[in-house]
N, C-alpha and C positions, 0 to 999 in steps of 0.2 A: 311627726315623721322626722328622721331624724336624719341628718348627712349621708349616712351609706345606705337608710333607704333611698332617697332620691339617685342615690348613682347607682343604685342597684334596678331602680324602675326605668334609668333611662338607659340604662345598657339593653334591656329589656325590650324597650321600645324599639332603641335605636335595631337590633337583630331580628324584631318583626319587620322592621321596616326594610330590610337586606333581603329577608326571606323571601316576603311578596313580591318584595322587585324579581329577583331571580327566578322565583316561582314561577311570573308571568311575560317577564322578558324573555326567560330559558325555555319555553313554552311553545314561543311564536318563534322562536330559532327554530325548534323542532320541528314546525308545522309546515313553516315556508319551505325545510328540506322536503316536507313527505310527499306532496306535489309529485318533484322529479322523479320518487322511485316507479308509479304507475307508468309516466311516459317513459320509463326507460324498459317496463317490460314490456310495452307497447312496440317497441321497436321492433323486436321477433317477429310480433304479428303481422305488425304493417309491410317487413320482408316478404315475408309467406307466400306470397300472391304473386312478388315479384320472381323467388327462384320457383315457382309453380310455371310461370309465363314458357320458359322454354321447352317444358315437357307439352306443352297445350299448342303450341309454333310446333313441333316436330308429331302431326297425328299425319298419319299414310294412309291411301286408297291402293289396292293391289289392285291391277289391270294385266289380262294375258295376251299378250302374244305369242309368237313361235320363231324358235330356233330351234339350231342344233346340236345335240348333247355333244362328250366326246367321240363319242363314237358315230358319230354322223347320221343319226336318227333324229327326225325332226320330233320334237318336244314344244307342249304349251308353258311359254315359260311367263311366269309372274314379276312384272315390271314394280317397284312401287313407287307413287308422285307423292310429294307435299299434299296435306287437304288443309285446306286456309276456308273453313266457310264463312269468317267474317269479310271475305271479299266482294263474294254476292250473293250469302246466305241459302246456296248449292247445299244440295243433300249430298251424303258421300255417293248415293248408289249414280245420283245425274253425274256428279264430279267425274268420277269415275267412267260412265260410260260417255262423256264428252272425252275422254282423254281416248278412250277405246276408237271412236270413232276419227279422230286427228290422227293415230297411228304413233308408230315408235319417233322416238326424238332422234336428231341427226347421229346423235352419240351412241344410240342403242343402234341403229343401222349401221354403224361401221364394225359394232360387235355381234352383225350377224344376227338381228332380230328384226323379224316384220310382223306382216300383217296379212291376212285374207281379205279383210275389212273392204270395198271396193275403194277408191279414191271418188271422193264427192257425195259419199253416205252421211247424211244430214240426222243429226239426233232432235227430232221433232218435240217433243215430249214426250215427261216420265211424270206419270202419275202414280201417286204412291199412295196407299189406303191401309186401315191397319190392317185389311186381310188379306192385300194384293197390292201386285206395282204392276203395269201395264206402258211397256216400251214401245212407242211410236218413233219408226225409222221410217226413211225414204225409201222409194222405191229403189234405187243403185243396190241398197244391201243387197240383193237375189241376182244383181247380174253377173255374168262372167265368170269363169275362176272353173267352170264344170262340176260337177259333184260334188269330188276332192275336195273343192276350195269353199263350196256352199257348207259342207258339215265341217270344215275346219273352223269358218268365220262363227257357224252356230257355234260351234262349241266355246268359242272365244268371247263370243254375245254369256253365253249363259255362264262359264267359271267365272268370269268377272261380274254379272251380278251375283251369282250364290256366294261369291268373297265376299261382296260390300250390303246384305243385305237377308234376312232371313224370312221371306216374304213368299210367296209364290209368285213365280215370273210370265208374265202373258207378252206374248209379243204381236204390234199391230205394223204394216208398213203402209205408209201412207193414209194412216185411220180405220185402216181394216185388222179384224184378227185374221191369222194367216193360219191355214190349216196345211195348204197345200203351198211352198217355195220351191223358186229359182224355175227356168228353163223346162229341168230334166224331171217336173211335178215332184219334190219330195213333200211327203206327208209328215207332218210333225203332229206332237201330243203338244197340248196345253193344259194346265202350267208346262211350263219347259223343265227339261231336266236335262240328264248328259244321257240319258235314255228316250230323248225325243221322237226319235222318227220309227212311225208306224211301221210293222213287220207285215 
């Protein structure tokens, strides 16, 4: 072997030995980037849930009360509240009819909105089943108000559950189903509808 083959083998060498370097050092550069590209599409995701959060904080229960339009005819008007049920894991239709039975907020009363509802009508419980919900009030619901104000609160009883629920609505006061309300005996149909009372 002669002179220029030895520098011809080790040039040889020497540029395998550059190669593998490069090969396996250029390698592990590449790999320790590729890591970052996952978590950095990970980011989107992990947002997702965060701008999802304010859509899920803004869910509403309608509630009706009454006022009066412009033209000074009383109307059942639809209030809407916050429904937060991770507060005390409340169904919307109870949420809702506890809001029903508290009455309009200070702020709604100065815009001319009340209620029928008596003052001191207690929302007993609301049993809910998949082929029925069944509203236990107190006795106050039937008192007072004469007729007028008995088929205004029903009717306020029942739009705000047919809002917040698609169920058939029974209604019991003080653990009885009522056929017959208020005073002046009105007869109502059960399930309830906004066609409740017997003819």
């Amino acid at each position: 072997m002669n002179a220029f083959q030895k520098i011809g083998l080790l040039i040889v060498a020497i540029l395998v030995v550059v190669y593998v370097k490069m090969a396996f050092f250029g390698s592990q550069d590449v790999i320790v980037d590729e890591p970052q590209t996952p978590s950095e599409t990970q980011v989107p995701t992990e947002e997702q849930p965060e701008q999802e959060k304010p859509k899920q904080a803004k869910d509403y229960v309608y509630v009706f009360f009454i006022a009066q339009n412009s033209k000074g005819d009383e109307v059942y008007r639809a209030v809407k509240r916050e429904y937060a049920p991770e507060v005390d894991g409340t169904s919307r239709l109870k949420f809702a009819l506890k809001t029903l039975v508290n009455g309009p907020s200070a702020k709604e009363k100065k815009l001319g909105v009340y209620t029928e509802v008596p003052a001191g009508t207690r929302l007993i419980s609301v049993t809910e089943t998949p082929s029925k919900v069944v509203i236990n009030l107190s006795g106050e619901f039937e008192l007072g108000g004469g007729t007028d104000g008995l088929y205004k609160r029903l009717f306020q009883l029942i739009k705000t559950s047919k809002r917040n629920s698609n169920l058939p609505i029974y209604l019991q006061l003080n653990g009885k189903q009522v056929d017959v309300i208020g005073g002046e005996g009105i007869m109502i149909n059960q399930p309830l509808t906004e066609d409740f009372a017997n003819e």
